[in-house]
N, CA, C and O of each residue as an XYZ file, in Angstrom:
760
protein
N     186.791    112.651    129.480
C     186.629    113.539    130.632
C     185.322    113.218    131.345
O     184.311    113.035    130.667
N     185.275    113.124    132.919
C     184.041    113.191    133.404
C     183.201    114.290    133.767
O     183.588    115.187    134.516
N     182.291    114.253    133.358
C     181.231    115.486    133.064
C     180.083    115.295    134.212
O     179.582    116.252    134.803
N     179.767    114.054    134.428
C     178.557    113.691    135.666
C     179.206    113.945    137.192
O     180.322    113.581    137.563
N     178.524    114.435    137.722
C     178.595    114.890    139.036
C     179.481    116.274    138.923
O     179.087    117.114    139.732
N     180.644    116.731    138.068
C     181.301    117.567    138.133
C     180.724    118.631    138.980
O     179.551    118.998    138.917
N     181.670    119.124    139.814
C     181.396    120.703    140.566
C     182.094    121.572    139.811
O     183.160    121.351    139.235
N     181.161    123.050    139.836
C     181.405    124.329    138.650
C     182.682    124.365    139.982
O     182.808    123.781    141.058
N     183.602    125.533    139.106
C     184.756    125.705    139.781
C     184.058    126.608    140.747
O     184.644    126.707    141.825
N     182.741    127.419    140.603
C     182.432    128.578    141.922
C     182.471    127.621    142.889
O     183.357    127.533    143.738
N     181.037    126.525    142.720
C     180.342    125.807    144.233
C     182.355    125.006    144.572
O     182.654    125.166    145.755
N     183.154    124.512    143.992
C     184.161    124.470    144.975
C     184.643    125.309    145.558
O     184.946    125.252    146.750
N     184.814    126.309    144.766
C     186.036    127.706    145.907
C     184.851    127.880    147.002
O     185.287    128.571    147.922
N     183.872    127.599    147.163
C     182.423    128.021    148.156
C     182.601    126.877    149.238
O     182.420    126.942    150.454
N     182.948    125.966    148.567
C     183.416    124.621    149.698
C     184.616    124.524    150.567
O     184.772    123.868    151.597
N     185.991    125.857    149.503
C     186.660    125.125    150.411
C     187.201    126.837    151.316
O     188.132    127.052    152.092
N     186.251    127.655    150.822
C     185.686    128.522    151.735
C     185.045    128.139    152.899
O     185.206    128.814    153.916
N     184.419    127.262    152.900
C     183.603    126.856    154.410
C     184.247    125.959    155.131
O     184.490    126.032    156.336
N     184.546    125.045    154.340
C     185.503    123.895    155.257
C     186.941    124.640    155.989
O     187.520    124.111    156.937
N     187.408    126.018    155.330
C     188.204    126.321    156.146
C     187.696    127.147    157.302
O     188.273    127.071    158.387
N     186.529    128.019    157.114
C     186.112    128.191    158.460
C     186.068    127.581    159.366
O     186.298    127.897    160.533
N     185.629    126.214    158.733
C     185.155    125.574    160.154
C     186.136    124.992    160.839
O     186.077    124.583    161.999
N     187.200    124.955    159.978
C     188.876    124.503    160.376
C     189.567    125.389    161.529
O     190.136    125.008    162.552
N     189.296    126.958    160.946
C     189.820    128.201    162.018
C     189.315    127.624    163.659
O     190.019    128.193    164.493
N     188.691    127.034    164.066
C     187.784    126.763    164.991
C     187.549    125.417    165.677
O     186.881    125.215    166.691
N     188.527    124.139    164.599
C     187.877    123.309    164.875
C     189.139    122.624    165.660
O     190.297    122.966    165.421
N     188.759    121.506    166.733
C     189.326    121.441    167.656
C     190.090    119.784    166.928
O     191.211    119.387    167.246
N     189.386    119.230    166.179
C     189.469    117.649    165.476
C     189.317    117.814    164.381
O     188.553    118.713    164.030
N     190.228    116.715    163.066
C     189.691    116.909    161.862
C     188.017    116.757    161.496
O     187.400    115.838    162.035
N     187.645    117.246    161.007
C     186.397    117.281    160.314
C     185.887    116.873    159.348
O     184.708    117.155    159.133
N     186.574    116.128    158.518
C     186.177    115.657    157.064
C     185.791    114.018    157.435
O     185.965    113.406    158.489
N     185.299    113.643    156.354
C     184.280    112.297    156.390
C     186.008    111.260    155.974
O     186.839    111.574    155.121
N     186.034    110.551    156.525
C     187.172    109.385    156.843
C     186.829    108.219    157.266
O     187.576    107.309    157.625
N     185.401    108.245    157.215
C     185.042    106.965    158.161
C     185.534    105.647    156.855
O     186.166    105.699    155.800
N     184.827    104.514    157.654
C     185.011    103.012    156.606
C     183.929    103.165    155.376
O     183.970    102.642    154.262
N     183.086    103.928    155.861
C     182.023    103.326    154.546
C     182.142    104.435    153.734
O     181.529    104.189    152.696
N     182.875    106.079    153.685
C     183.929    106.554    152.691
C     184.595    105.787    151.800
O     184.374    105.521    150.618
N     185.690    105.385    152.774
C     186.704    104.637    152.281
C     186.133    103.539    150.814
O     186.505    103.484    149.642
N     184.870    102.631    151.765
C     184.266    101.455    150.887
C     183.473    102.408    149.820
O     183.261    101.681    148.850
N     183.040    103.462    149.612
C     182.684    104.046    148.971
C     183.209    104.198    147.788
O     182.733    103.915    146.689
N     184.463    104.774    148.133
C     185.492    105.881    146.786
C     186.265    104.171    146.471
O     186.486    104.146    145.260
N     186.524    103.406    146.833
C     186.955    101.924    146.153
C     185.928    101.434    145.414
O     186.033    101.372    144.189
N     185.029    101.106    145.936
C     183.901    100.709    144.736
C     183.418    101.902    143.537
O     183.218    101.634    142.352
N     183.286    103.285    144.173
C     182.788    103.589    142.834
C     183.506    104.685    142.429
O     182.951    105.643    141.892
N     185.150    104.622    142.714
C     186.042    105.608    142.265
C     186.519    106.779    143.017
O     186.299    106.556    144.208
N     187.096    107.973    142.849
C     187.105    109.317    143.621
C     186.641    110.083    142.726
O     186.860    110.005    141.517
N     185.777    111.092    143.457
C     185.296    112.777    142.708
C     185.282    113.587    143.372
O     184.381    114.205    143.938
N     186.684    113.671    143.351
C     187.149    115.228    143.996
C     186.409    116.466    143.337
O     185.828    116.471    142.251
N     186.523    117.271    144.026
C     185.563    118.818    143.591
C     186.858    119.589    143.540
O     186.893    120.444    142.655
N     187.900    119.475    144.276
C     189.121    120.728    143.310
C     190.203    119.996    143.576
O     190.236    119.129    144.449
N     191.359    120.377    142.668
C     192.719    119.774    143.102
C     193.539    120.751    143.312
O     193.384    121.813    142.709
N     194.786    120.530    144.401
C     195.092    121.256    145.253
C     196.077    121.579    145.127
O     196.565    120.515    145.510
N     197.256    122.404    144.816
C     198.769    122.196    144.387
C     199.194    122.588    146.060
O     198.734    123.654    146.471
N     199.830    121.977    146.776
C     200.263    122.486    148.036
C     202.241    122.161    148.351
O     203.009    121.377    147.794
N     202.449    123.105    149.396
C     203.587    122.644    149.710
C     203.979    121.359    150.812
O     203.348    121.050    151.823
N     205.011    120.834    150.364
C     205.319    119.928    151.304
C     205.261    120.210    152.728
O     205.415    119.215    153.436
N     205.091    121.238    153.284
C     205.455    121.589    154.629
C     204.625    120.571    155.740
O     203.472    120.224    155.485
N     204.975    120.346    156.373
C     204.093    119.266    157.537
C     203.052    120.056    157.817
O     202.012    119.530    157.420
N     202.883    121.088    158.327
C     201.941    122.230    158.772
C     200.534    122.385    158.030
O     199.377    122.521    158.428
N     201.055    122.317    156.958
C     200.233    122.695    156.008
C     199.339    121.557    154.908
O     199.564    121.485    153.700
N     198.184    120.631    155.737
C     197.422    119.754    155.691
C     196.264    119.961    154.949
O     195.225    119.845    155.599
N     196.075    120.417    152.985
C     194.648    120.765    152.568
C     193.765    120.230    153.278
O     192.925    120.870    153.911
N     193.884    118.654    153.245
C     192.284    118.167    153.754
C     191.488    119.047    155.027
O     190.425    119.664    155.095
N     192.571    118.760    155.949
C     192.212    119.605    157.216
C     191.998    120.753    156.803
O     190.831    121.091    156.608
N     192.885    121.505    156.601
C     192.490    122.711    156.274
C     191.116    123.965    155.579
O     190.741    125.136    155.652
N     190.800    122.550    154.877
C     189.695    122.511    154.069
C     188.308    121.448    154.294
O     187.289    121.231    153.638
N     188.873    120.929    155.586
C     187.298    120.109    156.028
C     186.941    119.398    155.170
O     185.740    119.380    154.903
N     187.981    118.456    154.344
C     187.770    117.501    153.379
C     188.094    116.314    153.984
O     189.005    116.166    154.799
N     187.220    115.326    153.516
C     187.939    113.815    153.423
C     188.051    112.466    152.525
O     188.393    112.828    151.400
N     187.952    111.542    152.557
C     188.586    110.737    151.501
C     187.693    110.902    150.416
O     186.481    110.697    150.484
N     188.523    111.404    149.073
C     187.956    111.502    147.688
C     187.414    112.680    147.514
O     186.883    113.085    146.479
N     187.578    113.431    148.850
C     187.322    115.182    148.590
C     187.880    116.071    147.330
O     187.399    116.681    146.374
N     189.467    115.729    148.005
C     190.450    116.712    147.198
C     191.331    115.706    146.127
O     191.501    114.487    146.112
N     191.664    116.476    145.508
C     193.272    115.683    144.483
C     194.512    116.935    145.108
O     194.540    118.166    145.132
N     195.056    116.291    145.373
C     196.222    116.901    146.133
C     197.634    116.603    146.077
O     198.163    115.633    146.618
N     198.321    117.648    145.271
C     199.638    117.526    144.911
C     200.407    117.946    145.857
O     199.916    118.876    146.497
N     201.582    117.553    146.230
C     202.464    117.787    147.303
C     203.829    118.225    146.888
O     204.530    117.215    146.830
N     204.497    119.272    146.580
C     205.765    119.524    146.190
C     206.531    121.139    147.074
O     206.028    122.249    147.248
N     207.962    120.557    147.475
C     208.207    121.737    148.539
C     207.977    123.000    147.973
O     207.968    122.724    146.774
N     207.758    124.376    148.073
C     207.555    125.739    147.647
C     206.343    125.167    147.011
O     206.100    126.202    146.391
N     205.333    124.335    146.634
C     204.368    124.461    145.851
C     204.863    124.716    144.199
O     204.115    125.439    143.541
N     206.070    124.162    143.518
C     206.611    124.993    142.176
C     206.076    123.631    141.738
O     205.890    122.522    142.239
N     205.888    124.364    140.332
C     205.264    123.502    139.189
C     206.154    123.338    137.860
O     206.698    124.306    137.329
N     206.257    121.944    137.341
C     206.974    121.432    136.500
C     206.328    120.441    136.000
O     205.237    120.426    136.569
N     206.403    119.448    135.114
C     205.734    118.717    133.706
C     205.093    117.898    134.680
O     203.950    117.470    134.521
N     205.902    117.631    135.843
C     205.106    115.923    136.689
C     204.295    116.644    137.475
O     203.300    115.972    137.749
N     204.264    118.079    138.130
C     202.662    118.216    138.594
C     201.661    118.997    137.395
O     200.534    119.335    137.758
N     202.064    119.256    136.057
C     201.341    119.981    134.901
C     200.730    118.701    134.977
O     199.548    118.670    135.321
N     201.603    117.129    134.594
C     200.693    116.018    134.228
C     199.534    115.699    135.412
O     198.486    115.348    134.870
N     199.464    115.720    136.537
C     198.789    115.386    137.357
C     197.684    116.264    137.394
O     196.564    115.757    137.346
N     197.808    117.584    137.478
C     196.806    118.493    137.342
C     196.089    118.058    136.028
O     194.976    117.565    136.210
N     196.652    118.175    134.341
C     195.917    117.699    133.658
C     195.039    116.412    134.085
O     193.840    116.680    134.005
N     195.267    115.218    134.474
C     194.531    114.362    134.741
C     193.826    114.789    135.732
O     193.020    113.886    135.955
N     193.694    115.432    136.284
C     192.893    115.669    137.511
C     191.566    116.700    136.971
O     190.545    116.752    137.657
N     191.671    117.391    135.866
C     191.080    118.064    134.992
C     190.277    117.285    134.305
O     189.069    117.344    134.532
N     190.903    116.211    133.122
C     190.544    115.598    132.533
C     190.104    114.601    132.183
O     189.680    114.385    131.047
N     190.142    113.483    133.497
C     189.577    112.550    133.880
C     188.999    112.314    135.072
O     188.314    111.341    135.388
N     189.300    113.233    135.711
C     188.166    113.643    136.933
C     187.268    114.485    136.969
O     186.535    114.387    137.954
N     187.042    115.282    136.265
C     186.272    116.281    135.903
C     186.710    117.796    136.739
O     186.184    118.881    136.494
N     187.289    117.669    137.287
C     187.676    118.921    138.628
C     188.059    119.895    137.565
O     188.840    120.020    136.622
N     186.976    120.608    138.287
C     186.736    122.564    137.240
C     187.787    123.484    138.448
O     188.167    124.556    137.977
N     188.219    123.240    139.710
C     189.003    124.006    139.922
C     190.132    123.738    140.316
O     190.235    122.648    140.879
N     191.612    124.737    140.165
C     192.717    123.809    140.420
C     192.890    125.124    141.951
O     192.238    126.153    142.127
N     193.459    124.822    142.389
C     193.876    126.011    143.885
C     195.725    125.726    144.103
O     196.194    124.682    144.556
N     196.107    126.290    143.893
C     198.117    126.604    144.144
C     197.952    127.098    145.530
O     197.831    128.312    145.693
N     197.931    126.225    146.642
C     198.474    126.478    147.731
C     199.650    126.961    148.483
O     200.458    126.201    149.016
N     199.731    128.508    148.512
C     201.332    128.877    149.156
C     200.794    128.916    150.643
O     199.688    128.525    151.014
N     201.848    129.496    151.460
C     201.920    129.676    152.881
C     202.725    130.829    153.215
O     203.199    131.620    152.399
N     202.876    130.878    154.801
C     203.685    132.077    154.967
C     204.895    131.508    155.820
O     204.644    130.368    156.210
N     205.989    131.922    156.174
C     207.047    131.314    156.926
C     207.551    130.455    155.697
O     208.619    130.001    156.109
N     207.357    129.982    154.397
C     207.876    128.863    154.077
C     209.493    128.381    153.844
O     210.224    129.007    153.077
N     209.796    127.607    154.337
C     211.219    127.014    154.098
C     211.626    127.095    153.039
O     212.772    127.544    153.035
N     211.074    126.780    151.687
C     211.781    126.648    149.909
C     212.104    128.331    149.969
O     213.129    128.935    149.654
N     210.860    128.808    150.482
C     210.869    130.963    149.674
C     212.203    131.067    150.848
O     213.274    131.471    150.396
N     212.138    130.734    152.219
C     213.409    131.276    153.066
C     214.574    130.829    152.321
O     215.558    131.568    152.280
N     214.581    129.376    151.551
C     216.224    129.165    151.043
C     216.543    130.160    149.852
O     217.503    130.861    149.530
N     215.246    129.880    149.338
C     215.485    130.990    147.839
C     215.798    132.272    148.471
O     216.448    132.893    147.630
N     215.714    132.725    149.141
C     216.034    134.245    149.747
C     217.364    134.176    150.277
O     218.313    134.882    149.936
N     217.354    133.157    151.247
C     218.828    133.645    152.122
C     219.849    132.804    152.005
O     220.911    132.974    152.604
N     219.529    131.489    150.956
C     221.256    130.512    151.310
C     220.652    130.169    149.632
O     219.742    130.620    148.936
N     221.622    129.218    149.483
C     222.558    128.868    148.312
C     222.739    127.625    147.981
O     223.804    127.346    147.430
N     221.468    126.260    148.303
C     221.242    124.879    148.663
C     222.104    124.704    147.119
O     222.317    125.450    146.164
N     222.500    123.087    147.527
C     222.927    122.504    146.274
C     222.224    121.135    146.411
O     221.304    120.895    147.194
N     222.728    120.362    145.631
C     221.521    118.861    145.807
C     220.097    119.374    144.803
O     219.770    120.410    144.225
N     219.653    118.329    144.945
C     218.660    118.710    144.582
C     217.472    119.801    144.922
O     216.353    119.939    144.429
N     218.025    120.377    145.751
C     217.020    121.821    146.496
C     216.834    122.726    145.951
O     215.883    123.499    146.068
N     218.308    122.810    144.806
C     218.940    123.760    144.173
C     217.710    123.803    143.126
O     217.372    124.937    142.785
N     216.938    122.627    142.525
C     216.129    122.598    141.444
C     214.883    123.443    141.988
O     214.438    124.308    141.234
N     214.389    123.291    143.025
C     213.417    124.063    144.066
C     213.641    125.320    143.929
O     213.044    126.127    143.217
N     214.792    125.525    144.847
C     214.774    126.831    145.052
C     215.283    128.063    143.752
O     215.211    129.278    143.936
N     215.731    127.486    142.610
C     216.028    127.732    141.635
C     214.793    128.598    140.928
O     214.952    129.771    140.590
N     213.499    127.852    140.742
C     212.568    128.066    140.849
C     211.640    129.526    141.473
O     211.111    130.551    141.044
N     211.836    128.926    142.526
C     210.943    130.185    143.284
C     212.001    131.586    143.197
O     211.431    132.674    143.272
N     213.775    131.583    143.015
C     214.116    132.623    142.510
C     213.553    133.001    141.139
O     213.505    134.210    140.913
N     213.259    132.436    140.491
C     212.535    133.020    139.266
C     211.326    134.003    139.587
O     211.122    135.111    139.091
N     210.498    133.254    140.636
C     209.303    133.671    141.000
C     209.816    135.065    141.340
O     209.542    135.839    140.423
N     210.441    135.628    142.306
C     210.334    136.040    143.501
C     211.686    137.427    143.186
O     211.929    138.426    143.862
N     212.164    137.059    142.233
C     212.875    137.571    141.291
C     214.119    138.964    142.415
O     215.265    138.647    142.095
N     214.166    139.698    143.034
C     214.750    140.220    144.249
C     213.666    140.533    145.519
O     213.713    141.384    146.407
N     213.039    139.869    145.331
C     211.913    140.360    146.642
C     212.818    139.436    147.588
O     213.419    138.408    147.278
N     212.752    140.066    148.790
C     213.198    139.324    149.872
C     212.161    139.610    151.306
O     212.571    139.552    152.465
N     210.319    140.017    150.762
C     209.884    139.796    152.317
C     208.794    138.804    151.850
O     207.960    138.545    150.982
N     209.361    138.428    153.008
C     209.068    136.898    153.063
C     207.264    136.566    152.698
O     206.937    135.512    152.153
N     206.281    137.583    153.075
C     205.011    137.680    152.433
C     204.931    137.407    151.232
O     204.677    136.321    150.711
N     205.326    139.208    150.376
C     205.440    138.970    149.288
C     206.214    138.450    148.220
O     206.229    138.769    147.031
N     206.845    137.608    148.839
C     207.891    136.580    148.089
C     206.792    135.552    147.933
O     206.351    135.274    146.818
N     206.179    134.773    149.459
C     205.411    133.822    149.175
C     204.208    133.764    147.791
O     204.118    132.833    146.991
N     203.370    135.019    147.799
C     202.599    135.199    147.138
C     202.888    135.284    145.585
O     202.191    134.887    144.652
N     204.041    135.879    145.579
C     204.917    135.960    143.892
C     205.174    134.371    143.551
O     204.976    133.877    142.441
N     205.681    133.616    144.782
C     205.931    132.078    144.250
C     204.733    131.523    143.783
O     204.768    130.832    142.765
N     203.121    131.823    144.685
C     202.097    131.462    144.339
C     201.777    131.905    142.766
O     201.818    130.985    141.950
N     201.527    132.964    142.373
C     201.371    133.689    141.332
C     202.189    132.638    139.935
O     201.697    131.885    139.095
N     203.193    132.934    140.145
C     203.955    132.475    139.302
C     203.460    131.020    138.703
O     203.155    130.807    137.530
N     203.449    129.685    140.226
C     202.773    128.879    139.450
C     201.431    128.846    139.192
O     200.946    127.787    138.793
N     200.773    129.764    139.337
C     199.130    129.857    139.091
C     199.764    130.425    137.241
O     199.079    130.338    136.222
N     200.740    130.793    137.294
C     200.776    131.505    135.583
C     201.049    130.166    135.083
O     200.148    129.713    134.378
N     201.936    129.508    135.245
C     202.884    128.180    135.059
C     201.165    127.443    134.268
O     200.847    127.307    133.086
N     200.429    127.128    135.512
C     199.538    126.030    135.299
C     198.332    126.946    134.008
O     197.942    126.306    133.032
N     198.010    128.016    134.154
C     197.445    128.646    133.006
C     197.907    128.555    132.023
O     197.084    128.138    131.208
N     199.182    128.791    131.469
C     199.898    128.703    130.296
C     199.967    127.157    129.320
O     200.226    126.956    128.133
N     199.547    126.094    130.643
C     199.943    125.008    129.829
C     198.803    124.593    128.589
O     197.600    124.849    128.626
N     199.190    124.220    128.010
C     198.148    124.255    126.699
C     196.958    123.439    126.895
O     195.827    123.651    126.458
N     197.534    122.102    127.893
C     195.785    121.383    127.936
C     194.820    121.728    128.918
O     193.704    121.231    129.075
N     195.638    123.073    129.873
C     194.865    123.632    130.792
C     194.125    124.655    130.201
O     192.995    124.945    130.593
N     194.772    125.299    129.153
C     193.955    126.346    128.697
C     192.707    125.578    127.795
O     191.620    126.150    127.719
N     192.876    124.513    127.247
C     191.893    123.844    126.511
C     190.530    123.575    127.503
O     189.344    123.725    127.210
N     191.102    123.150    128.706
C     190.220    123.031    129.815
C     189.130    123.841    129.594
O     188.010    123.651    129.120
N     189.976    125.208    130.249
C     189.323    126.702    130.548
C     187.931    126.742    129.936
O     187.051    127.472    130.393
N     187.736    125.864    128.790
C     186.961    126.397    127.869
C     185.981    125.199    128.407
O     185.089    124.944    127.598
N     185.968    124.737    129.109
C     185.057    123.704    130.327
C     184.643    124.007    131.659
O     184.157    123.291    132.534
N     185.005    125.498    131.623
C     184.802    125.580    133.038
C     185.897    125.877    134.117
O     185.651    126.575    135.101
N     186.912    125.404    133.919
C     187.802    125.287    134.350
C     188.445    126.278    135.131
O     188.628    127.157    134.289
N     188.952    126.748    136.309
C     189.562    128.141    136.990
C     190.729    127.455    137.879
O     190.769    126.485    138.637
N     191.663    128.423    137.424
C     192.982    128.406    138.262
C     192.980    129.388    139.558
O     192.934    130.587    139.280
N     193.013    129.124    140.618
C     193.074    130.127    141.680
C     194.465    130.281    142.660
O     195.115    129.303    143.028
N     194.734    131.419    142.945
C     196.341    131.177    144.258
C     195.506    131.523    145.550
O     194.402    132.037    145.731
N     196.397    131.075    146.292
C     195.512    131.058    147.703
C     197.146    131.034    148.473
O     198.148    130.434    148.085
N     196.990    131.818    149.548
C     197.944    131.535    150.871
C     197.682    131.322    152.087
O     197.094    132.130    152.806
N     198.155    130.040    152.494
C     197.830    129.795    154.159
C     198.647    130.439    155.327
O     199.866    130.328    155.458
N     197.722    131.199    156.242
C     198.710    131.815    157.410
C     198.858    130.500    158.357
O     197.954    129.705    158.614
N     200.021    130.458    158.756
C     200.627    129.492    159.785
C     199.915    129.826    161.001
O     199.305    128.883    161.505
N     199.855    130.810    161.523
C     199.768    131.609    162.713
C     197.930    131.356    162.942
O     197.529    131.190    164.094
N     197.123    131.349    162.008
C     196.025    131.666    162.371
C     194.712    130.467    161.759
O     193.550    130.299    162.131
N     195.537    129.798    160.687
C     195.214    128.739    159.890
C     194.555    129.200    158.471
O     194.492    128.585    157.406
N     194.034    130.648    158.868
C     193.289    131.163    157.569
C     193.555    131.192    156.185
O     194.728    131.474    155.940
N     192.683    130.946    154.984
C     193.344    130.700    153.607
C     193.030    132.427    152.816
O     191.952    133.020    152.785
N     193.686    132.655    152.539
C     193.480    134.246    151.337
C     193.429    133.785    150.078
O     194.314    133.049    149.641
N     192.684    134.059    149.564
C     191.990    133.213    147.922
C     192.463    134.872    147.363
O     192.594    135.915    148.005
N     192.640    134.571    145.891
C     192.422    135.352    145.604
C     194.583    135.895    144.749
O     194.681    136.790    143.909
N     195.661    135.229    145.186
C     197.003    135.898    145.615
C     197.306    135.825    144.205
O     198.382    136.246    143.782
């Protein structure tokens, strides 16, 4: 595990507290992207300060969102944000060989996976998705607090797993957070 440079899980949620302010406001991305980033995190690796569980939605961009840029964040991408062994494994590594003390479960509002889980009946593989967030969300059908129950749920998901809880004992914090579409703002805390 890397221990040098690590950020406590507070000074991140404090980072990506500010970077979204400055997001509410900001007219261009804001995070560092330039070339000598780039030549940076190739020569001497990435050290992200939190990793991000987010949904697939196009809309919904951590970096931006969070005034990050290359080697900021570790950032998982899966539709509804639901968690299963291939983002448990990624989060563990992102824990455990990156040193990242905080993990953040990114939900949203409006989302497409919580609308199918609520109102239709997908088959295909969607069915594995939305399968899911009916667990979460269990008869809720408004669309808020549906989102936030899907959040919850995998914020329990990623606590429960055994090498996360081993973490914990490093520092380590699981947080849910929801992004408003409408306004860009993040609610920590869901």
């Amino acid at each position: 595990m890397i221990t040098s440079e690590a950020v406590s899980a507070a000074e991140a949620l404090e980072r990506l507290k500010t970077g979204n302010k400055a997001y509410i406001t900001a007219e261009r991305g804001i995070g560092d992207i330039s070339a000598d980033r780039r030549a940076d995190t190739l020569e001497n690796g990435q050290r992200p300060y939190a990793a991000i569980v987010s949904c697939s939605d196009s809309r919904v961009i951590p970096e931006s969102i969070f005034g990050a840029g290359i080697g900021d964040l570790f950032v998982i991408r899966v539709a509804g944000n639901v968690i299963d062994s291939h983002q448990l494994g990624s989060i563990e590594y992102a824990a455990e060989h990156l040193g990242i003390k905080l993990i953040v479960v990114l939900g949203h509002d409006h989302c497409g996976a919580v609308d199918a889980a609520i109102n239709h009946d997908p088959d295909g593989y969607v069915k594995f998705i939305t399968d899911e967030i009916r667990i979460a969300i269990g008869e809720e059908t408004d669309d808020y607090k549906a989102c936030c129950l899907n959040v919850r749920r995998s914020v329990e998901l990623i606590e429960s797993s055994l090498e996360i809880r081993r973490e914990e004992e490093h520092g380590l914090k699981v947080v849910g957070a929801l992004y408003r579409l409408e306004d860009g703002r993040v609610e920590f805390g869901i």
